[in-house]
C-alpha positions as CSV (number, residue, x, y, z in Angstrom):
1,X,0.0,0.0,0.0
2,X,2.7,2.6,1.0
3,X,4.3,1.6,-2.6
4,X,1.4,3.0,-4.3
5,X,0.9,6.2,-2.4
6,X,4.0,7.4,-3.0
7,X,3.7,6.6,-6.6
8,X,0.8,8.7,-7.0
9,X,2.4,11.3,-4.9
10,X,6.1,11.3,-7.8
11,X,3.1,11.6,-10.4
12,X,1.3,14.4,-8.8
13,X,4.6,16.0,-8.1
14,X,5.6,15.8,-11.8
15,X,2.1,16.6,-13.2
16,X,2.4,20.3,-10.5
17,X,5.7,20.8,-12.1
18,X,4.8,20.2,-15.4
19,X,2.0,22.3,-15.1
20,X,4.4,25.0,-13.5
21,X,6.1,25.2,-16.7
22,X,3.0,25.7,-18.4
23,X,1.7,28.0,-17.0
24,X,4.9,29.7,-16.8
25,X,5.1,29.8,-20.8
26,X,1.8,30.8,-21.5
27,X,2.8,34.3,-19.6
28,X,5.2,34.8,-22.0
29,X,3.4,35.9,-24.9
30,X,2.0,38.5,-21.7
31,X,5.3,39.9,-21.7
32,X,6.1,39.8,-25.3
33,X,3.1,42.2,-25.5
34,X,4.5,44.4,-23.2
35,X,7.7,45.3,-23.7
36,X,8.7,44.4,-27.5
37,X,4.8,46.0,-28.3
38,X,5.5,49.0,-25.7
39,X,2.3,48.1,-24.9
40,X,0.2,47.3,-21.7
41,X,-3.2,49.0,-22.2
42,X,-5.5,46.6,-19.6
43,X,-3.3,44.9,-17.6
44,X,-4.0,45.4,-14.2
45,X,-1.3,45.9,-11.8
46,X,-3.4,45.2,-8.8
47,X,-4.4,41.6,-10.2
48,X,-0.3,41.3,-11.4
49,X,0.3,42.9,-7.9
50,X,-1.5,40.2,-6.3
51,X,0.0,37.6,-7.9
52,X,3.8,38.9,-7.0
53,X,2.9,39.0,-3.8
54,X,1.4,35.5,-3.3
55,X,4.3,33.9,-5.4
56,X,6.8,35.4,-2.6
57,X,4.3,33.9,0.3
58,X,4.8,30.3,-1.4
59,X,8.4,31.1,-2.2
60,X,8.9,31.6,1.3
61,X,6.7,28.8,2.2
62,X,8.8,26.1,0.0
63,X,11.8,27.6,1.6
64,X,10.8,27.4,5.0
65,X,9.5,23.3,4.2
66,X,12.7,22.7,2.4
67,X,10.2,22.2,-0.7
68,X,12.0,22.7,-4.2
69,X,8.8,22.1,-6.0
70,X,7.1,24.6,-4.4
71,X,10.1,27.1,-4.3
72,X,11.7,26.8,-7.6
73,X,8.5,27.3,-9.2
74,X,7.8,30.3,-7.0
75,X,11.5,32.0,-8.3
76,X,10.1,31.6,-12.2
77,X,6.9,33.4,-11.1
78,X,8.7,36.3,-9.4
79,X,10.3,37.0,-12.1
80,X,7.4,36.6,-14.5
81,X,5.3,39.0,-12.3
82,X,7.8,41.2,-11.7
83,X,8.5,41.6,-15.6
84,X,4.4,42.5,-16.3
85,X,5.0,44.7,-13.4
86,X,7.6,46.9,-14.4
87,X,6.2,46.8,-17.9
88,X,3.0,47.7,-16.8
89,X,4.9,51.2,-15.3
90,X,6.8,51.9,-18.1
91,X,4.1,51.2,-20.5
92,X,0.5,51.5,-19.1
């Protein structure tokens, strides 16, 4: 029984982290917008806001549990958020 558990749990693990990435690249074309369009016309900075904030929370989080899936994901996010961020200033 304890065999199969933590066989689910190394498949949910990589199906988070997988998802991660996802994720992850489908913000891309986000920035893209941004900064090689100069352009950020209804992006919200609260909502983008919002999600640098929470990405520290669970960045700090995995830290604290010693949790690389939850960290490492958190670090691409940060610097994700903080990218539509700063666009959003320059730009909006």
């Amino acid at each position: 029984m304890a065999a199969s558990i933590d066989r689910r749990d190394v498949v949910l693990r990589r199906l988070l982290g997988g998802m991660s990435i996802f994720t992850m690249v489908m913000t891309i074309p986000q920035i893209v917008t941004i900064w090689v369009g100069q352009q950020a016309a209804g992006v919200s900075l609260l909502s983008w806001g919002a999600y640098l904030v929470s990405a520290l929370l669970w960045c700090w989080f995995g830290i604290r549990k010693g949790d690389k899936n939850i960290y490492l994901a958190c670090v691409g996010w940060i610097v994700l958020d903080v990218a539509v961020i700063l666009g959003v200033i320059l730009y909006g």
